[in-house]
C-alpha positions as CSV (number, residue, x, y, z in Angstrom):
1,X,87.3,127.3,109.3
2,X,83.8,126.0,108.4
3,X,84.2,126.9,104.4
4,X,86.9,123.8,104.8
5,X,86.0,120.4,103.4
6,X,87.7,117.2,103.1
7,X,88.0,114.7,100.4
8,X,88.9,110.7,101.2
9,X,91.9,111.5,99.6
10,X,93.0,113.5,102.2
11,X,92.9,116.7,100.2
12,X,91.4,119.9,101.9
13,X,89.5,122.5,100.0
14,X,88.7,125.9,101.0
15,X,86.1,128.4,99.2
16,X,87.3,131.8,98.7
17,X,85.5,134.7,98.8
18,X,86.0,134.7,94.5
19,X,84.6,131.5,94.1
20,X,87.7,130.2,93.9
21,X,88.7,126.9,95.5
22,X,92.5,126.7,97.4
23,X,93.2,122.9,97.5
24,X,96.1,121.5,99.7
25,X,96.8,118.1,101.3
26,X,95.9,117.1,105.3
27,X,98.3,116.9,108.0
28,X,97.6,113.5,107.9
29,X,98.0,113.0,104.6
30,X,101.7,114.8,105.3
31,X,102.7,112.6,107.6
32,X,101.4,109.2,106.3
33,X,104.4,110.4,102.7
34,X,107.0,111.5,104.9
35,X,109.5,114.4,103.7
36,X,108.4,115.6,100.7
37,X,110.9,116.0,98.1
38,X,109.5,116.8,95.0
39,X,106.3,118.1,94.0
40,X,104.4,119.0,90.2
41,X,101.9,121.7,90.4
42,X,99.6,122.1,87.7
43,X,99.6,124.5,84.8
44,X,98.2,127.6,85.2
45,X,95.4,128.2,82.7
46,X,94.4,123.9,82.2
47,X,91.2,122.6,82.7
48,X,90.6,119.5,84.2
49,X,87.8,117.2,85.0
50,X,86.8,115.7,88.2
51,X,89.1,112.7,88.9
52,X,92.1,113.8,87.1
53,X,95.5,113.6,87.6
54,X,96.8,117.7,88.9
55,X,99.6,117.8,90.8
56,X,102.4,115.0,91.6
57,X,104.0,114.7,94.6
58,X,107.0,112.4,96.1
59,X,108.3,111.9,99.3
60,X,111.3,109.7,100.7
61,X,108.6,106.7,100.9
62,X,106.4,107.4,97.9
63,X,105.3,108.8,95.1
64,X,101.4,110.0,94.5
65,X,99.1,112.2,93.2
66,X,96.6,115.3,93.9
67,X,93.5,114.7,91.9
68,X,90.9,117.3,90.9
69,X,88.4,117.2,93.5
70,X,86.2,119.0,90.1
71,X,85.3,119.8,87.4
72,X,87.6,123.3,87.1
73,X,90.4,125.4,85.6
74,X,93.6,126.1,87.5
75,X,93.9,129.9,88.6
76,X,97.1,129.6,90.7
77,X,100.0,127.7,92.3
78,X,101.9,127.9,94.9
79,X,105.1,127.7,93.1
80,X,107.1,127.9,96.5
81,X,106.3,124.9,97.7
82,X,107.4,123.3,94.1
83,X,110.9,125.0,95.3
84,X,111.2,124.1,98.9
85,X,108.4,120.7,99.1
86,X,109.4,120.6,102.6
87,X,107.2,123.4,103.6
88,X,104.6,121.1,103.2
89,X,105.6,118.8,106.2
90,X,105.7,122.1,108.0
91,X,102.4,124.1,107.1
92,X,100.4,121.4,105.0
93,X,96.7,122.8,106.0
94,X,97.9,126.6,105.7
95,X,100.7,128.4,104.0
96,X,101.6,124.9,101.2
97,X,98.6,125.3,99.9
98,X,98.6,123.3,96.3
99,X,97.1,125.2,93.3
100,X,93.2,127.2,93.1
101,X,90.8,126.4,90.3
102,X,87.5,128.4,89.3
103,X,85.2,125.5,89.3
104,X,83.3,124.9,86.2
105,X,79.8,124.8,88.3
106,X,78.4,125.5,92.0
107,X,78.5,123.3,94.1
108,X,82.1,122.0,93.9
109,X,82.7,120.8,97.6
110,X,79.0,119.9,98.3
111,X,78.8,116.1,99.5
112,X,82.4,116.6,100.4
113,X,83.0,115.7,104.4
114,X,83.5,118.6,107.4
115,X,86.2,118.6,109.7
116,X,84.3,116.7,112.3
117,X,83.7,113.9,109.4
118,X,86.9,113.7,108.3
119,X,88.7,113.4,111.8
120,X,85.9,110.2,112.2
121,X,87.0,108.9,108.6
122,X,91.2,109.2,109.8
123,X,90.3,107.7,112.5
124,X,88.4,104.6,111.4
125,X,91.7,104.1,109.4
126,X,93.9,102.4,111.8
């Protein structure tokens, strides 16, 4: 699992073999909202920039975001977790994968942190 990388947002990217990116949200992440309820992929076809707004999501405590981790357009969603959002609580780092974009340059998840970082950054946040 070392082509996984980790943003501060608790998103998890993984590179493909097509240079496509899969992007889903951490167990912790899952946990910290609760049972998902609801959940907006994006449109299939967009481009976004870094930063922006992709995918909504709400749970019984909370409503937030996915943002684009870069610069990209969206190749795919995962429309069954829009239909059943609880399969994120179930398989958040595997199966309920978000949506996959074709970055718009290399180098998408460089700077981004490792597995080891990112258990050190969860874990600095209590």
């Amino acid at each position: 699992m070392s082509n996984i990388k980790y943003t501060e947002d608790h998103e998890w990217l993984r590179e493909e073999a097509d240079g496509t990116i899969t992007v889903g949200v951490t167990n912790y992440a899952q946990e910290q909202l609760g049972d998902l309820v609801y959940i907006q992929l994006p449109e299939v076809g967009r481009s976004y920039a870094k930063g922006d707004e992709a995918a909504v999501i709400e749970s019984v405590k909370v409503a937030g975001e996915i943002k684009m981790p870069a610069e990209g357009a969206i190749t795919e969603v995962n429309q069954a977790i829009a239909d059943d959002p609880a399969q994120v609580n179930a398989d958040a780092e595997g199966a309920a994968w978000f949506f996959k974009f074709k970055p718009a340059s290399a180098g998408a998840t460089e700077g981004l942190m490792d597995a080891a970082a990112y258990q050190d950054f969860i874990a600095n946040l209590h």
